[in-house]
GUKEDREN-180065 format. One line per 4 residues: for each residue z, y, x of C-alpha. Coordinates in Angstrom, 2 decimals. Example, Ala and Ser with C-alpha at 12.3 -4.5 7.8 and 13.67 -1.06 7.14 Angstrom:
% residues 2
7.80/-4.50/12.30 | 7.14/-1.06/13.67
***
This chain:
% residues 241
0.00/0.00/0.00 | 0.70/2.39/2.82 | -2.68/1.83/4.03 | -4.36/2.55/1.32
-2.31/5.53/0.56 | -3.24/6.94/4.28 | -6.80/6.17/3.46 | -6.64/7.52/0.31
-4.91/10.93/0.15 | -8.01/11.73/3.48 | -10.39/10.92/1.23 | -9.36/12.84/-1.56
-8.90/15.99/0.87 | -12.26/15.64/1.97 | -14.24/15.41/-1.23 | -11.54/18.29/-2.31
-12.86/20.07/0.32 | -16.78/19.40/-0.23 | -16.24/20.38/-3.48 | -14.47/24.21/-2.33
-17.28/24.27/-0.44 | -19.78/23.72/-2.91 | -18.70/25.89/-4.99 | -18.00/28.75/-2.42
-22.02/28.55/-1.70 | -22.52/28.75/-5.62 | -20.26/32.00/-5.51 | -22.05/33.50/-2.63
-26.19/32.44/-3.78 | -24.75/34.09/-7.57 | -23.39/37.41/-5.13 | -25.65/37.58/-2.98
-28.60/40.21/-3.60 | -32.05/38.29/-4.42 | -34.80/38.87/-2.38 | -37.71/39.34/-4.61
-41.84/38.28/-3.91 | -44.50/39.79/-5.86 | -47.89/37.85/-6.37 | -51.57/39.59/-6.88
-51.61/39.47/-10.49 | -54.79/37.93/-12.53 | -57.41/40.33/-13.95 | -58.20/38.80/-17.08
-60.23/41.94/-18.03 | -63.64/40.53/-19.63 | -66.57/42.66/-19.71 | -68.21/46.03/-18.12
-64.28/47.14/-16.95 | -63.26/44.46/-15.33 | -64.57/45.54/-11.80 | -63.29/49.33/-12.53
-59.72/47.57/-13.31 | -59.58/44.82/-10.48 | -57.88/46.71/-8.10 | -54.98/46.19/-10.24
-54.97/42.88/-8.84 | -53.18/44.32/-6.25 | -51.63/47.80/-7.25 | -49.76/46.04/-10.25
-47.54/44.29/-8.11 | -46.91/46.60/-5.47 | -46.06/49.48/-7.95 | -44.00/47.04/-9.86
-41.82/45.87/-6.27 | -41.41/49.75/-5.77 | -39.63/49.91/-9.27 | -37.52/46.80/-8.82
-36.89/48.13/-5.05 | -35.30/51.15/-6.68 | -32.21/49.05/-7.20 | -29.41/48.47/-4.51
-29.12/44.68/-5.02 | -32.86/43.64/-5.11 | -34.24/42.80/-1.88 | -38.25/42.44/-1.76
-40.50/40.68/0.24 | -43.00/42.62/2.27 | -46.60/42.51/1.04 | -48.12/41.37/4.01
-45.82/38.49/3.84 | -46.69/37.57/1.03 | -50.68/37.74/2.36 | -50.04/35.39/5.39
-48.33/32.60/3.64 | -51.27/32.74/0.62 | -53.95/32.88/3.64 | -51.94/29.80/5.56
-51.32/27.75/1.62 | -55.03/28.54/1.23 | -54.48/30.73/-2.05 | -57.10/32.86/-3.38
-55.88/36.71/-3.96 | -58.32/36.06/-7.34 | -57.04/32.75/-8.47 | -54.39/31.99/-11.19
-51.45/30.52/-9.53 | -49.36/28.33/-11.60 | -45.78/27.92/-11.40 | -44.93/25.03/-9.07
-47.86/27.25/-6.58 | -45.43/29.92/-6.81 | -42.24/28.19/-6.26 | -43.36/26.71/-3.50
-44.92/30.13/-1.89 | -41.07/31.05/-2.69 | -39.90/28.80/-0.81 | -41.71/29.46/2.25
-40.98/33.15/1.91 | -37.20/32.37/1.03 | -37.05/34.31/-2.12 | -34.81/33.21/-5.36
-37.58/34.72/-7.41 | -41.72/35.06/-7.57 | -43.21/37.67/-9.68 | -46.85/36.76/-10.87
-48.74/37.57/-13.67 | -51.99/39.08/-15.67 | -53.72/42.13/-17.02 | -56.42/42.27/-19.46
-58.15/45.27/-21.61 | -59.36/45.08/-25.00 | -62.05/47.12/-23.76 | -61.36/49.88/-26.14
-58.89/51.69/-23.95 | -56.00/49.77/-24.33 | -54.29/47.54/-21.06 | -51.49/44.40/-21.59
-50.04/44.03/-18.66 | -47.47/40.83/-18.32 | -45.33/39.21/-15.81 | -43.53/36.18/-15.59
-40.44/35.06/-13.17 | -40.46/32.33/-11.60 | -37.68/30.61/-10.11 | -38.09/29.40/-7.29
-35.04/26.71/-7.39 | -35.97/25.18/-10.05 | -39.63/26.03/-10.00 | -39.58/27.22/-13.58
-40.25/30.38/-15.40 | -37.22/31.39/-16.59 | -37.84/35.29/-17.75 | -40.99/36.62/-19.43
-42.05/40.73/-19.77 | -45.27/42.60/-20.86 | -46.01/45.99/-21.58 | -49.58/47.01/-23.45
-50.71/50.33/-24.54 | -53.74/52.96/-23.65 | -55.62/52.63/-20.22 | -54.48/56.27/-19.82
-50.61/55.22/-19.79 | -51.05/52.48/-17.14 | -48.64/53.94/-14.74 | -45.81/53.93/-17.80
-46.59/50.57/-18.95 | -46.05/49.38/-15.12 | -42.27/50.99/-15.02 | -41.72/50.26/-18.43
-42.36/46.31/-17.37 | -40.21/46.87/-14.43 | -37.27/47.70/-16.75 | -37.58/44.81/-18.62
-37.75/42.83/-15.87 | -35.02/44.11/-14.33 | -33.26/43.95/-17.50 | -34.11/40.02/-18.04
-32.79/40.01/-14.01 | -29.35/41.79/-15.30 | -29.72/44.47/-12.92 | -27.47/47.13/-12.92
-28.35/50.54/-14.36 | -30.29/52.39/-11.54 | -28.54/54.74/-9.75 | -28.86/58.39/-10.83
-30.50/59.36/-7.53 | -33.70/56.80/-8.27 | -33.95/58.27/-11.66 | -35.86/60.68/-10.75
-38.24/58.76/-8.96 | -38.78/56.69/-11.67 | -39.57/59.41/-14.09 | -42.15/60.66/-11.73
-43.24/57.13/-11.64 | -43.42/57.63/-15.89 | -45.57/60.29/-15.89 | -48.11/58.96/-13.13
-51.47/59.67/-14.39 | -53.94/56.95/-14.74 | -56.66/58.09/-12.33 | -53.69/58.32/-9.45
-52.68/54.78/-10.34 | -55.97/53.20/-9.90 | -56.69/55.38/-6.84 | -53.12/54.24/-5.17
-54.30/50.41/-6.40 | -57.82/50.56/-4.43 | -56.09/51.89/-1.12 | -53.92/49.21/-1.41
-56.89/46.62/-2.21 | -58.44/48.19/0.89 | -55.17/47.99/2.91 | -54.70/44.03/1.88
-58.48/43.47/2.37 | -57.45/44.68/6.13 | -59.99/48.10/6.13 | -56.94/50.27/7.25
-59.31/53.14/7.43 | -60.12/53.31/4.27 | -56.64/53.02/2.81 | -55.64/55.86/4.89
-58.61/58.10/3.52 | -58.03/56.94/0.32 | -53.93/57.81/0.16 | -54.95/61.03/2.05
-57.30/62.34/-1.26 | -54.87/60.83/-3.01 | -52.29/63.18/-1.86 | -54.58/66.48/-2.01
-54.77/66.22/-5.72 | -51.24/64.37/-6.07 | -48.83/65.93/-3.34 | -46.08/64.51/-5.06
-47.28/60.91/-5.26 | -44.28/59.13/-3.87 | -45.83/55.59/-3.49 | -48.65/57.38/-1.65
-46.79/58.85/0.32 | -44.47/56.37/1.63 | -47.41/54.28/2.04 | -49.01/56.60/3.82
-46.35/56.85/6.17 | -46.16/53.10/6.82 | -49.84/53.04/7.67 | -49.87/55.92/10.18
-46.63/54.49/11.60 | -48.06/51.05/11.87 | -45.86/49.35/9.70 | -48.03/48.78/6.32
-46.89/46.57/4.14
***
């Protein structure tokens, strides 16, 4: 009996301890800030506006990052990340990637959640723009947004399908120093949307030059442009994302 009782009480300790420990890692992965990946979204425009609207395939995401990235606890994967592991997985910018795709670009990246989704045009002037997270634990969609209105309110329906992301993500309410920024954001007009999206098609498509020139007009009729800006910077400094 004393034998098993030595063996015994051990035992106990160390599947008591496993167990602390398990749940310790729980604690800190439900803490911890999640680091966030954006995929190029789908353009499921049909028709003459589908070529005018593809560089959404790229602007979508990164405009919807800078949103999300306006909160303290989200963490977000850099574009060109994001490019390299597609190019090395063989993943077409223009291809719908499903969700077990996505979890496992997650993976490589070592985000808790993928971002991808779709945009398509009734080609009447009105834009639906949708996004689905993907989790990339249990390689399942587990939160669903969209936001669809006129052409002319693209940059709006891009935060407003931020917020409900971030909402679904039970993010905090955004500090009152990046309201601001997102109100700006709001009132975006259309035409500086789509030009910020092609320099940013041009900047993933590696012709550096012409993202530069592009964010540079950009900014002579926009000044204020904050995404252009900042992505301006990057590029000049050599650090585009």
């Amino acid at each position: 009996m004393r034998r098993r009782r030595s063996f015994f009480f051990p035992a106990a300790l160390l599947v008591a301890t496993i167990c602390a420990g398990a749940a310790r890692l729980q604690a800190q992965q439900h803490d911890s800030s999640p680091l966030v990946a954006a995929l190029p979204f789908a353009n499921s425009v049909v028709g003459d506006e589908r070529a005018a609207l593809d560089p959404l395939v790229s602007g979508v995401p990164e405009l919807l990052l800078i949103e999300l990235s306006r909160h303290p606890a989200v963490h977000v994967v850099e574009p060109a990340r994001v490019r390299r592991v597609l190019a090395s997985q063989k993943l077409d910018r223009q291809q719908r990637i499903d969700d077990e795709a996505a979890s496992h670009v997650g993976r490589i990246l070592g985000a808790q959640w993928v971002i991808r989704g779709t945009f398509t045009s009734d080609g009447r002037g009105a834009i639906r723009v949708a996004a689905s997270m993907v989790n990339v634990g249990t390689g399942q969609v587990e939160h669903g947004a969209s936001a669809e209105g006129k052409e002319a309110n693209v940059a709006a329906l891009i935060v407003q399908l931020a917020e409900r992301v971030g909402h679904d993500m039970r993010l905090a309410e955004l500090p009152k120093e990046s309201r601001r920024g997102r109100e700006l954001a709001r009132k975006g007009s259309s035409a500086a949307t789509l030009t910020f999206a092609r320099a940013i098609e041009a900047r993933d498509s590696g012709r550096l030059q012409e993202a530069i020139a592009t964010l540079e007009q950009l900014l002579s009729d926009n000044p204020d442009y904050e995404p252009a800006q900042n992505e301006l910077a990057r590029l000049h400094s050599g650090t585009g994302r």
